[in-house]
C-alpha positions as protocol buffer text, in pm:
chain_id: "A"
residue {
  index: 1
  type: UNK
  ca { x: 8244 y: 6355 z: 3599 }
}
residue {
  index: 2
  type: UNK
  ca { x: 8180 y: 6500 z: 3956 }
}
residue {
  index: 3
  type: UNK
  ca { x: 8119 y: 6267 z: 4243 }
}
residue {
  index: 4
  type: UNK
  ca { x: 7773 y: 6369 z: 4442 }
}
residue {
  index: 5
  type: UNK
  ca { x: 7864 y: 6393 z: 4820 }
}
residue {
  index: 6
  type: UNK
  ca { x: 7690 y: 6236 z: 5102 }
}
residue {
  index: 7
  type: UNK
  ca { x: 7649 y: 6330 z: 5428 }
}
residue {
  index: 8
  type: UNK
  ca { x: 7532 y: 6136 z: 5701 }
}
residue {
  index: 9
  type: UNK
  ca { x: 7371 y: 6403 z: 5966 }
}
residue {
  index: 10
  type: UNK
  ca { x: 7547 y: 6241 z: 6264 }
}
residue {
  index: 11
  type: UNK
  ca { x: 7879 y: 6252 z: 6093 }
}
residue {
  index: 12
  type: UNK
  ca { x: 7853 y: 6654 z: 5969 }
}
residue {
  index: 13
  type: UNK
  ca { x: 7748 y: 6738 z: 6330 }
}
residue {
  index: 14
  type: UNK
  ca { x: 8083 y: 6593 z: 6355 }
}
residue {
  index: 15
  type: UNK
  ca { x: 8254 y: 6778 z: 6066 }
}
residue {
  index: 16
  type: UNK
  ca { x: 8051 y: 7081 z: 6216 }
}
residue {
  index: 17
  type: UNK
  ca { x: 8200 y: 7050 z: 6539 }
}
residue {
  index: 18
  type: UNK
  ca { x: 8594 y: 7077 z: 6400 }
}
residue {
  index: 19
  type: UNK
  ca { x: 8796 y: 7421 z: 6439 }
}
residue {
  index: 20
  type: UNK
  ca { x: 8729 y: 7651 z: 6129 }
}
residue {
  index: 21
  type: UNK
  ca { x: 9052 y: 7589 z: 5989 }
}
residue {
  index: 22
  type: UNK
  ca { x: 9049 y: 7244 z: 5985 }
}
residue {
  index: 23
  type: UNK
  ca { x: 8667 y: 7238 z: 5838 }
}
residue {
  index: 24
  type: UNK
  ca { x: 8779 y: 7473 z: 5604 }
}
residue {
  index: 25
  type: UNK
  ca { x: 9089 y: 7223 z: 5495 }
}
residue {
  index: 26
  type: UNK
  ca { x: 8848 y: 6954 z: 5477 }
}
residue {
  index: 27
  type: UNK
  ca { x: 8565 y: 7077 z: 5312 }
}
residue {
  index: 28
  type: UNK
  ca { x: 8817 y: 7195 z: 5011 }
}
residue {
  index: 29
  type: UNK
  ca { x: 9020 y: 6855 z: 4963 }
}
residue {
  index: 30
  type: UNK
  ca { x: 8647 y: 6677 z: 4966 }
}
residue {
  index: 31
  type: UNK
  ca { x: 8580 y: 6933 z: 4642 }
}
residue {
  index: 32
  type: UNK
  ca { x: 8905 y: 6820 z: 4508 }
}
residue {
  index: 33
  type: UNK
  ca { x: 8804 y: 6431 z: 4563 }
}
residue {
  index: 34
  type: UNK
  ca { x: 8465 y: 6481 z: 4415 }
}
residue {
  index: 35
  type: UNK
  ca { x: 8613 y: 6543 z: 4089 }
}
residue {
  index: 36
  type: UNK
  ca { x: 8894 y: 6229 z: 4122 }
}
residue {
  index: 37
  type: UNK
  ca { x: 8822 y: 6038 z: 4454 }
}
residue {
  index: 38
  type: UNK
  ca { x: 9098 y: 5774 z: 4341 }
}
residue {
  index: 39
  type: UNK
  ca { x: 9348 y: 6033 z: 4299 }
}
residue {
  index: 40
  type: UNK
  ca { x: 9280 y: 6260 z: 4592 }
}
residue {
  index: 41
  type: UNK
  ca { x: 9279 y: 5955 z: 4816 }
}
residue {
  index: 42
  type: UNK
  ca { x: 9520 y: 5707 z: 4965 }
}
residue {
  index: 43
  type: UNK
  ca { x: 9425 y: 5314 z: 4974 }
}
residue {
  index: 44
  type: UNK
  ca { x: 9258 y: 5251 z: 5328 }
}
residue {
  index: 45
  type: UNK
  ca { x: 9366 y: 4888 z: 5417 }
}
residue {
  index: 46
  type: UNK
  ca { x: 9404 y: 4688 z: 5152 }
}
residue {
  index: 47
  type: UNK
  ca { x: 9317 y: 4906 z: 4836 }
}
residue {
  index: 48
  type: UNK
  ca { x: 8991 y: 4759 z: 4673 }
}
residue {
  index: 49
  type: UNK
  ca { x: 8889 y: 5115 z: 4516 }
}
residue {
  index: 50
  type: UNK
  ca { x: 8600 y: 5135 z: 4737 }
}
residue {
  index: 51
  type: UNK
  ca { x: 8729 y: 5257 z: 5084 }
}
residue {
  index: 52
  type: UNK
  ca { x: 8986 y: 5540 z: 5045 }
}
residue {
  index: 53
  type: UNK
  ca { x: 9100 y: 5717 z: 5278 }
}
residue {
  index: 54
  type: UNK
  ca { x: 9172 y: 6138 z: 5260 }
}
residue {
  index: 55
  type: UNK
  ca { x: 9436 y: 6291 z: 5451 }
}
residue {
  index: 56
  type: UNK
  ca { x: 9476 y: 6684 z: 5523 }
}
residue {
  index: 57
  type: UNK
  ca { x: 9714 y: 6864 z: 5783 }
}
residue {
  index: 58
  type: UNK
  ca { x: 9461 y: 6829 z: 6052 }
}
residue {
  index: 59
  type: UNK
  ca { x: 9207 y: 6532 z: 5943 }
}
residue {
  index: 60
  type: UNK
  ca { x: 9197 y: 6193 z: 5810 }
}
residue {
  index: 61
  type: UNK
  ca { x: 8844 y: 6100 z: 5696 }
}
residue {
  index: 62
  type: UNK
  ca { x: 8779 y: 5781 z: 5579 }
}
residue {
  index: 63
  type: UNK
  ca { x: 8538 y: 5791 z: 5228 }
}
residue {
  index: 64
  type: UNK
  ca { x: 8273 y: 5537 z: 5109 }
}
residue {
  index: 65
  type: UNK
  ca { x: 8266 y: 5541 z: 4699 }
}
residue {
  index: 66
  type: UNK
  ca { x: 8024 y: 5402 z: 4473 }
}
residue {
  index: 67
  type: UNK
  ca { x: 8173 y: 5458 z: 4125 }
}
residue {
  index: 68
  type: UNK
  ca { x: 7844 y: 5319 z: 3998 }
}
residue {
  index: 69
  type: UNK
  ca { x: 7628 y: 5556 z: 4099 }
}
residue {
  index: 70
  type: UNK
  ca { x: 7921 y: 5837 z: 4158 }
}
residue {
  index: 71
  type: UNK
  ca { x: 7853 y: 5906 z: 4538 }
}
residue {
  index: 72
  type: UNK
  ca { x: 8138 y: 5940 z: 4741 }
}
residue {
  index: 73
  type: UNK
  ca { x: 8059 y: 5917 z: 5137 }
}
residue {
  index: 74
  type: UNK
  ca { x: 8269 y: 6046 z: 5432 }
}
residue {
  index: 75
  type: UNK
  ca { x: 8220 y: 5765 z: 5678 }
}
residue {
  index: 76
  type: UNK
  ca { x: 8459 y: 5886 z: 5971 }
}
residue {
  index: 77
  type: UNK
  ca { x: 8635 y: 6228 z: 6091 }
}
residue {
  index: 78
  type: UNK
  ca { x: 8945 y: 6216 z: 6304 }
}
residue {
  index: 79
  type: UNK
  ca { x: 9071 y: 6545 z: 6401 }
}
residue {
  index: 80
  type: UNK
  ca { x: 9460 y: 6512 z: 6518 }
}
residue {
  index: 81
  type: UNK
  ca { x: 9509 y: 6866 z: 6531 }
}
């Protein structure tokens, strides 16, 4: 089953804002977690399933996912480059 992403429009201005390389890094490992989040994602703290974190060479965005109602959230963009 596919996860339905969800955007909040303050944090894709954000996502917007990045170089295209790194958007283009991001946006395809958030494809790739829509279709496992647990799998595509590293525990974020202490590992409760629900906050995951996804790294790629130039971001780590931290992920919101309901496994309920299979939404998976991007709650924070750091670029480091």
């Amino acid at each position: 089953m596919i996860y339905d992403l969800h955007w909040d429009p303050e944090l894709y201005k954000t996502y917007a804002s990045l170089p295209a390389p790194a958007r283009r890094e991001l946006a395809a490992a958030l494809i790739d977690a829509q279709a496992d989040p647990l799998s595509a994602t590293l525990p974020y703290g202490h590992d409760d399933g629900v906050i995951r974190l996804l790294e790629t060479g130039s971001t780590l965005t931290v992920l919101l996912i309901c496994h309920t109602k299979m939404k998976l959230a991007p709650v924070q963009i750091t670029f480091v480059g």
